[in-house]
N, C-alpha and C positions, 0 to 999 in steps of 0.2 A: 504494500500500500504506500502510495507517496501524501503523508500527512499534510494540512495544511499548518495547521500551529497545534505546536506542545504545549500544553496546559500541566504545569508541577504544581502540584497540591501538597504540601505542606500537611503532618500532624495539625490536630487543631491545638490550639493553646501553645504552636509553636511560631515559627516565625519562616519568612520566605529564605532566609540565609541560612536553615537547615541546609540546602542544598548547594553551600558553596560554590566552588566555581562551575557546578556543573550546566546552568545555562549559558553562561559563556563557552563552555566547551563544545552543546549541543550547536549554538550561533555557530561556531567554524567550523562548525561541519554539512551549514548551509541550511540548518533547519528554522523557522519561527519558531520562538519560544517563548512564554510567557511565565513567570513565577507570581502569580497573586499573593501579594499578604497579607493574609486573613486574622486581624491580629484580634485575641482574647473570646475566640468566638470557637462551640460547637455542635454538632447540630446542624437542627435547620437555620439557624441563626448563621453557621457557615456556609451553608449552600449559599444563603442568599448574597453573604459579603463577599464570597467567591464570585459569584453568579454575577454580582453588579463590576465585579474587578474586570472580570473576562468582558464584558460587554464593554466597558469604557475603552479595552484595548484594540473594536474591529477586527477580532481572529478570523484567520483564514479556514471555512471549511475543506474537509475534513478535518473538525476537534481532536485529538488523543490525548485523552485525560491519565493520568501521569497521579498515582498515590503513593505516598511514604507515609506507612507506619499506617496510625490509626485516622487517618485518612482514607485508609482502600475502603470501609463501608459504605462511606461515603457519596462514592464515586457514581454509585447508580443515582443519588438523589441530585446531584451536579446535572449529570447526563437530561434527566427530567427536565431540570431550568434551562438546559442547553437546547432543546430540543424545543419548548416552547416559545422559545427568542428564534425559531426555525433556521439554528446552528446545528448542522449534522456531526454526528459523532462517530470518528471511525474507526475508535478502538480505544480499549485500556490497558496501560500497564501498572503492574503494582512491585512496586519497589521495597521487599523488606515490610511488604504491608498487612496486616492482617484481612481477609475476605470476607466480602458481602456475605451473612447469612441468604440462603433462599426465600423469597418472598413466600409465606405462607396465605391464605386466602384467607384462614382462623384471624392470624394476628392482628394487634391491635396496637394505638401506637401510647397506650395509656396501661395502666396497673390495673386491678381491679376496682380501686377507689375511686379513679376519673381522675387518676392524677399522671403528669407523664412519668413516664418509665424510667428507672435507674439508669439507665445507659446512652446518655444523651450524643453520644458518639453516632449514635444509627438513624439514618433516615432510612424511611422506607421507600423503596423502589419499585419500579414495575412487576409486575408479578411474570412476565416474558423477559425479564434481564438474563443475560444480557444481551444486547439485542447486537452489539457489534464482536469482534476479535479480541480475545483478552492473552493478556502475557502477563507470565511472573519474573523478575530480575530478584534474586537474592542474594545479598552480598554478606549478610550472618545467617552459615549456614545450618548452625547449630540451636539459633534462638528461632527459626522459620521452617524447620524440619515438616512440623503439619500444614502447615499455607502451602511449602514447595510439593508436600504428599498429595493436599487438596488441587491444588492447580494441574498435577499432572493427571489428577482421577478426572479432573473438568477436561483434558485433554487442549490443553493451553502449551504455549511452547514456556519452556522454562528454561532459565540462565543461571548459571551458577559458577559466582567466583568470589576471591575475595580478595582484597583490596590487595595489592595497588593497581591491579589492572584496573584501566580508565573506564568506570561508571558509564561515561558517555559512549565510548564506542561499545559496550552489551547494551547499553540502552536503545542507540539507534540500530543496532543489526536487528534487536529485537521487534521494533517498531516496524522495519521492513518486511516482516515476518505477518504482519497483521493484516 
């Protein structure tokens, strides 16, 4: 797939410079790239600060939305607001990220009390997600052992290294892959 713009999602309650030089790295390799910083926000509270970031910045379709960490749950409910702004999304990868639960049809996004749910980290997504190419990059292979086991039981291409090989170059082969 030849992306239009990278969208790196950030942890929430973390910051856009998690990701070091790695948008610089992905730019010389000729890619758009966008890092939102979504600062002190998660949830839906970060879809939407997300959602308004990316829109301020004119991304090029095809989106590949791009999760680290606890971020990857995320990604489907981004996808949602991306797809409403009628910005197409051409795939995800998740970086060292933990994975979207499956949409169940039962759930609900509240406790039994009517109050939201302990885990404000999760939006809910489509009950069809995902609906583009997904890839895993893990670079801690020993704290991601079940994300790397889940991704390959989804039958997603998975990359495995660890550091110092360049983040950016498994990032964008994997991208290519989508």
């Amino acid at each position: 797939m030849t992306p239009g713009t990278i969208v790196l999602l950030h942890a929430p309650y973390a910051a856009a410079t998690s990701w070091g030089d790695l948008p610089e790295m992905l730019r010389s390799y000729g890619m758009d790239v966008i890092a939102p910083d979504v600062a002190d926000a998660a949830g839906p509270r970060y879809v939407a600060r997300a959602s308004l970031i990316i829109a301020a910045t004119a991304p090029s379709a095809p989106l590949v939305l791009v999760g680290h960490g606890a971020a990857g749950p995320i990604l489907p409910g981004i996808a949602v607001a991306q797809q409403a702004a009628h910005r197409k999304v051409g795939g995800y990868v998740f970086v060292d990220a933990e994975l979207p639960r499956p949409a169940r049809p039962d759930s609900h996004d509240h406790d039994h009390d009517g109050d939201p749910g302990p885990d404000e980290r999760e939006v809910a997504g489509p009950a069809d997600w995902p609906d583009a190419p997904c890839a895993y990059l893990a670079t801690d292979l020993d704290e991601r052992a079940q994300e790397i086991r889940q991704a390959r039981l989804r039958g997603w291409p998975v990359a495995e290294h660890e550091p110092p090989i360049a983040v950016a170059q498994s990032l964008s082969e994997l991208i290519t892959t989508l």
